[in-house]
N, C-alpha and C positions, 0 to 999 in steps of 0.2 A: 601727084595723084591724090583723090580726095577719096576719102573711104566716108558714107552716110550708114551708119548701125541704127537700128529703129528696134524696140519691141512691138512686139504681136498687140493689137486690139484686144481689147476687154472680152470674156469670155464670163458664165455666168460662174463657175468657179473660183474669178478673179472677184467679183461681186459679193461672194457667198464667203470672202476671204478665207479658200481651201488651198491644200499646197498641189497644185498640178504635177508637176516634176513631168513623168515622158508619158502620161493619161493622155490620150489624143483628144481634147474635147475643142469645143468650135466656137467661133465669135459670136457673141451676142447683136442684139439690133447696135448698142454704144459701139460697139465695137468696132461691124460694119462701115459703121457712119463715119469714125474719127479715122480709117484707114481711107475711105473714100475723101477725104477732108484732108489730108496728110497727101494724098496724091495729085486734090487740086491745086494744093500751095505748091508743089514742088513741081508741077507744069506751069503754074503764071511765072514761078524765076527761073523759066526756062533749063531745068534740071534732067540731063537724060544720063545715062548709066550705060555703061559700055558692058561690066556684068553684074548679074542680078542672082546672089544666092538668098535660099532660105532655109530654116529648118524643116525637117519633115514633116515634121506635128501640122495637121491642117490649120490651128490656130496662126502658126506663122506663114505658110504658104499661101492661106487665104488673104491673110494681110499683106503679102508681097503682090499677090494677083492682083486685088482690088487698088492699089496704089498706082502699080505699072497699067492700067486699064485707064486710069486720068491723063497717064504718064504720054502713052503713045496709042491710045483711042486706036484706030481702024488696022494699027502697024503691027507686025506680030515681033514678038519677045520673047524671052526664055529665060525662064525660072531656075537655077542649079539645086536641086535639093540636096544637101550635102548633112549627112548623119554627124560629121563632127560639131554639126551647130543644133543637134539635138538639148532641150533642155534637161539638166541635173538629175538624175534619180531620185527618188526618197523611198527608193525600194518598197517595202511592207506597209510605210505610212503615207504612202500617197491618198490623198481626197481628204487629210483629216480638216480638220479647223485650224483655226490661227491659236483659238483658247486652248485647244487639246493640245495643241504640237508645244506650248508653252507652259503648261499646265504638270510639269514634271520634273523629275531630278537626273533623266537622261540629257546626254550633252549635245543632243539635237535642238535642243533651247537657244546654244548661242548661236544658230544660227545667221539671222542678223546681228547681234548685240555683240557679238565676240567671235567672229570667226575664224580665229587663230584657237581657240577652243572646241569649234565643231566638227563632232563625231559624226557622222549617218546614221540612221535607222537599218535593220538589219537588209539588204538589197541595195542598197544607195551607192551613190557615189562621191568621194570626197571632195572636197573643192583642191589640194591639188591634183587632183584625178582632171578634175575639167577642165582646170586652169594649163594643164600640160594639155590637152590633146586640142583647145582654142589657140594656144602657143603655134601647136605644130599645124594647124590648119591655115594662120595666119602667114607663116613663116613658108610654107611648104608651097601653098595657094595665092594667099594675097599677093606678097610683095613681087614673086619673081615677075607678076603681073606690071610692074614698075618698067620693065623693058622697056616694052609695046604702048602701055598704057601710063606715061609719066604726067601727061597732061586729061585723064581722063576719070571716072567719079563711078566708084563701085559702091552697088548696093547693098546691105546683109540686113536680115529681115529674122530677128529668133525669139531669145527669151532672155529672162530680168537675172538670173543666176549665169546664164550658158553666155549673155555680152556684162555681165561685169568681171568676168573671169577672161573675154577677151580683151576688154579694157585692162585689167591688172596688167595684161603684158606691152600694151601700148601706152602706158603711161608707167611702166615700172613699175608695180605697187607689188608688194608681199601678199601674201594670203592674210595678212591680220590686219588689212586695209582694204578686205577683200571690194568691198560695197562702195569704197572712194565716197562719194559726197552722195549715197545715196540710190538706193532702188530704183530704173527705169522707171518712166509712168508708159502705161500702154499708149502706144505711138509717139512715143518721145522720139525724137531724132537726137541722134549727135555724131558732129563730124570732124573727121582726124584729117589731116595732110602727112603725107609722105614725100619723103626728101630724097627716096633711093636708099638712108640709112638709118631715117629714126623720121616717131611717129611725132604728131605733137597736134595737141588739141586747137580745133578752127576757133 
């Protein structure tokens, strides 16, 4: 079973380098584009998806829609919006900047640079807060899907904190590796295979 994890298209937030966390805000025209561009690649290698989740956030749902619209044009499909693939809280500091959010002696700084170090802002959620409840979405959701579907290609369509904290548990990683080799870029894809008992990168 092949699992494709993609992040959401660029958003002008993402542009404006603000921290989103769970602000619902919407793709940009780049955004748009590279999700509509992500969907004709994956119809010319004839790629279809038995199922298709996203996060709630219109940012990701949009990007699930406009992909699966390349995907199977006139066919109709079905989106799963599932709240456990909601992105990360930053509680009270959502929308700041990239300079404010680093620009201090609170331990929301390590953010990227040390995340076996980071604290939340006061509302937030901890990475293993998310890193457990992507655990149990995967665990609970994906795999039993290995039955039915061993030879078959699930989609998940979210965000750059909420799929590296899914990635931590499909590649075993600690929370102090939280980020592995690196931050998602908007519509990155990356694809795992499952064996029935372990994950492992395509």
């Amino acid at each position: 079973m092949e699992l494709y994890i993609v992040r959401h298209g660029q958003t002008d937030w993402n542009k404006m380098c603000r921290f989103q966390g769970r602000t619902n805000t919407e793709l940009n025209e780049n955004g748009i584009s590279a999700a509509v561009e992500l969907g004709k690649k994956l119809a010319g290698e004839n790629i279809r998806f038995e199922r298709i989740y996203s996060s709630p956030l219109n940012r990701a749902f949009t990007t699930a829609d406009l992909i699966c619209k390349e995907i199977y044009k006139d066919e109709d499909y079905k989106i799963i919006k599932d709240e456990r693939l909601i992105e990360i809280s930053f509680g009270t500091a959502e929308g700041i900047e990239y300079k404010e959010w680093y620009n201090t002696d609170n331990p929301r700084k390590n953010f990227f640079d040390n995340p076996g170090q980071y604290v939340p802002p006061e509302g937030g959620e901890s990475f293993p807060q998310i890193c457990a409840r992507t655990k149990a979405f995967c665990i609970n959701e994906i795999e039993p899907l290995y039955k039915d579907l061993a030879d078959g290609r699930i989609l998940i369509v979210a965000h750059g904190a909420c799929l590296a904290s899914l990635m931590c548990y499909l590649e075993n990683r600690p929370v102090e590796k939280f980020w592995g080799n690196g931050l998602k870029g908007n519509c990155e894809e990356t694809v795992y295979i499952f064996d029935g008992k372990s994950w492992k990168l395509k």
